[in-house]
C-alpha positions in Angstrom: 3.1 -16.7 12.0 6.1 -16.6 9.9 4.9 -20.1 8.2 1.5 -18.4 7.4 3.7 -15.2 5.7 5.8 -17.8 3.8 2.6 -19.5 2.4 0.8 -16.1 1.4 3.8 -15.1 -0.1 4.2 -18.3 -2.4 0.8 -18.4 -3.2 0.8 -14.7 -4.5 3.8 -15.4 -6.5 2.3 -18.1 -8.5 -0.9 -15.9 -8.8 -2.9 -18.5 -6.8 -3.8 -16.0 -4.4 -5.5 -13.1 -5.3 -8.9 -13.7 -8.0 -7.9 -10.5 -9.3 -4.7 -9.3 -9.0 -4.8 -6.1 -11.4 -7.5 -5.0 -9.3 -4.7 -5.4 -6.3 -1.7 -4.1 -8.0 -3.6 -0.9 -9.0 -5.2 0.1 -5.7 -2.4 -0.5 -4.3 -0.5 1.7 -6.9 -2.8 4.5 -6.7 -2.0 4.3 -2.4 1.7 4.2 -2.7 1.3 7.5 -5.5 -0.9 9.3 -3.1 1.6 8.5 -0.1 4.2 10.0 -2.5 2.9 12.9 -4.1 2.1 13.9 -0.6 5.3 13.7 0.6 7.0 15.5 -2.3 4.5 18.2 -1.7 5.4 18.4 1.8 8.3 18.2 1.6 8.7 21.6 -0.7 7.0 23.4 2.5 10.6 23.6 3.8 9.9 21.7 7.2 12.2 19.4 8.4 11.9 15.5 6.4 10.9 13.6 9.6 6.8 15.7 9.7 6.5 15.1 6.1 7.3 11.2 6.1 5.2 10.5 9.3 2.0 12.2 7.7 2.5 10.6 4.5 3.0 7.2 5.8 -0.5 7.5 7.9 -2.3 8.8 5.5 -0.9 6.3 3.4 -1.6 3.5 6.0 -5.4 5.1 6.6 -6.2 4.9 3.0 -5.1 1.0 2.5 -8.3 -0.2 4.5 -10.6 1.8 2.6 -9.1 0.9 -1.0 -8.4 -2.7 -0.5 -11.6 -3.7 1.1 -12.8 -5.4 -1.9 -9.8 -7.7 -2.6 -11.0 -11.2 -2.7 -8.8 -14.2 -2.2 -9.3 -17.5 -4.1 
């Protein structure tokens, strides 16, 4: 498993991976900015930091699916 993560890793460092990578990068920017934003505005609520962080993270997890399902590897 680890030898498989190594691989991926190497290959997506030398851009050998991914047939379009700013198609990657920015989906996965736009996830990781939602995620955010929706913590920051939770976060201003007043609650304590632990509710805000687990609902951003999911709905940051639940939205990776959707917005990377059209990544195609080389």
């Amino acid at each position: 498993m680890l030898e498989v993560g190594w691989f991926s890793s190497k290959l997506l460092l030398k851009g050998k991976l991914l047939r379009n990578p700013f198609y990657f990068f920015k989906q996965v920017t736009i996830a990781t900015s939602f995620g955010a934003l929706l913590l920051i505005a939770m976060a201003q609520m007043g609650t304590t930091l632990l509710f805000p962080i687990i609902i951003s993270s999911l709905a940051t997890g639940i939205s990776m699916p959707f917005l990377l399902k059209d990544v195609k590897l080389q």
